[in-house]
C-alpha positions in Angstrom: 116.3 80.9 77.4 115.9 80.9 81.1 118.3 82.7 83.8 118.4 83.2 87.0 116.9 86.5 88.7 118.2 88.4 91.7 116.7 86.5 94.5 118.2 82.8 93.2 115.0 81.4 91.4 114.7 80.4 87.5 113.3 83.6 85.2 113.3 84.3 82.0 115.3 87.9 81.9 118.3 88.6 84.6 117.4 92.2 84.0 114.6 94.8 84.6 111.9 91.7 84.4 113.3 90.0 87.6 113.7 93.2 89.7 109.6 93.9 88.6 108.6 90.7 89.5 110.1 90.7 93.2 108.5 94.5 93.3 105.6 93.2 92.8 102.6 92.0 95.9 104.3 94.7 98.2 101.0 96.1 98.7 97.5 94.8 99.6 94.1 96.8 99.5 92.7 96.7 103.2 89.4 98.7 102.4 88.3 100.2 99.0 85.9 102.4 101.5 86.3 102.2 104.6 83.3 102.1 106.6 83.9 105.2 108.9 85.7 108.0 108.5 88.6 107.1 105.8 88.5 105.9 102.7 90.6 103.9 100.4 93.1 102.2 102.4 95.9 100.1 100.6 98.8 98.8 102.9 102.3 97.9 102.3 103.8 94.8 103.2 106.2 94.4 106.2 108.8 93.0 103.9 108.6 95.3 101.7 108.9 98.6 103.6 107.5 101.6 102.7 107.2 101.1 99.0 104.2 100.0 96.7 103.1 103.3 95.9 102.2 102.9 92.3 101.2 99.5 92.6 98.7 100.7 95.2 97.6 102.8 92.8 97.2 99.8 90.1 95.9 97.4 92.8 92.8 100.7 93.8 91.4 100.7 90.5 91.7 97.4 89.4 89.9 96.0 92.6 87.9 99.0 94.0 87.7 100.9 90.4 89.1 104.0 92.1 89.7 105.8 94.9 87.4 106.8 98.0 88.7 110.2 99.6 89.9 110.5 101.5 92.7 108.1 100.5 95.8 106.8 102.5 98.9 104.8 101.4 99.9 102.8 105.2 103.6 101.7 105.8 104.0 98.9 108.0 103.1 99.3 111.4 100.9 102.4 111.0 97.2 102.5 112.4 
């Protein structure tokens, strides 16, 4: 049976699922190395704020197969 999940489109749970799907693509890997002096660099999106953490950390190994050190997690609008 299909409901309707927080933001107003057709799902199939009202519940946790719909709150995980709109969490999801907050985050985007920029640079799995960096050529220079960082690293991994995964960004969050603007419209998501500062959160994506742990889908950073999903998105890094499934693209890049882990991280380069040193690491960094960038909230919009930092360098």
């Amino acid at each position: 049976m299909s409901s309707e999940i927080p933001d107003g489109t057709p799902g199939e749970e009202a519940g946790n699922a719909g709150v995980t799907a709109r969490a999801r693509d907050c985050v985007y890997v920029e640079w799995c190395n960096e050529p220079g002096r960082r690293g991994t660099i995964c960004r969050a999106r603007p419209e998501c704020g500062c959160s994506g953490v742990i889908e950073c950390n999903d998105e890094v190994r499934d693209i890049c197969g882990g991280f380069v050190d040193p690491a960094y997690f960038l909230c919009p609008g930092q360098p």
